[in-house]
N, C-alpha and C positions, 0 to 999 in steps of 0.2 A: 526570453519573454514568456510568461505564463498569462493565459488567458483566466480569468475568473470570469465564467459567468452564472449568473441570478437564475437561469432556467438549467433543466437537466438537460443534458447532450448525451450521444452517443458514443462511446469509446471501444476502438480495436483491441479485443485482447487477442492473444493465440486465438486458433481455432479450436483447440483440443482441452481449452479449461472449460472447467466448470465451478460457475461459484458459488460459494455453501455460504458466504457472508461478508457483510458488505458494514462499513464506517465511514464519513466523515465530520471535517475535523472544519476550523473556519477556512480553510486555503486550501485542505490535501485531504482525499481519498485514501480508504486502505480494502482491500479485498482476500478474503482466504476463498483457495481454491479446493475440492474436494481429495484434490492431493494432495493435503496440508502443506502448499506456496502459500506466500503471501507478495501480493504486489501493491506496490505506492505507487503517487501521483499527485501532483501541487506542487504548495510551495514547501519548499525545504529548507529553509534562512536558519531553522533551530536544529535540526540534522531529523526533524520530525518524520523525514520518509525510510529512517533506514538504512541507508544507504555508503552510511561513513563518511562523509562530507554534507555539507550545507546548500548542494546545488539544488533547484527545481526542475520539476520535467512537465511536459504537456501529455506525456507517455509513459503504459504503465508500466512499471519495472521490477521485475523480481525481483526480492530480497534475498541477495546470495549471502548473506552470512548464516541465515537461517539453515543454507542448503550446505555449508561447509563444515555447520556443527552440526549434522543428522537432527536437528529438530523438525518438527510436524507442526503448526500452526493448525490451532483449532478454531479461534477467535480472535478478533481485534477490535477492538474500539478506541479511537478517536478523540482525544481531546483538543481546545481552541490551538494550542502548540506542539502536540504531543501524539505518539501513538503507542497503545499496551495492547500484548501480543499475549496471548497463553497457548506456549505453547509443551508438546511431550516431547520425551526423548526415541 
């Protein structure tokens, strides 16, 4: 179950990130961290968070493909279904 709501909340990340930028999308969040991470959260029915499957989360979760091919994540933005990363090698 994913909760959508109309007002902003609070969300736990790590303690130890820090975020340089922030997207969302209609259903899912995305955040790059100063050590170019990027983590999702929403709905995921279009595989929009990332993750290699179609699940949702109410929590945010790193995107380990990102961290398997040595990319750096500079920026993300958000579309209604969708999410574009730019990132370096």
């Amino acid at each position: 179950f994913i909760s959508i709501q109309a007002f902003p909340a609070l969300l736990d990340l790590p303690q130890d990130l820090e975020v340089s930028g922030v997207s969302c999308g209609s259903r899912h969040t995305a955040v790059v961290t100063r050590g170019g991470e990027l983590y999702t959260w929403g709905w995921g029915k279009y595989g929009q968070l990332g993750h290699g499957d179609s699940a949702s989360s109410d929590q945010a979760r790193r995107v380990e493909h990102l961290v398997a091919e040595g990319l750096w994540a500079e920026e993300v933005v958000c579309g209604p279904w969708t999410t574009y990363v730019l990132v370096v090698e």
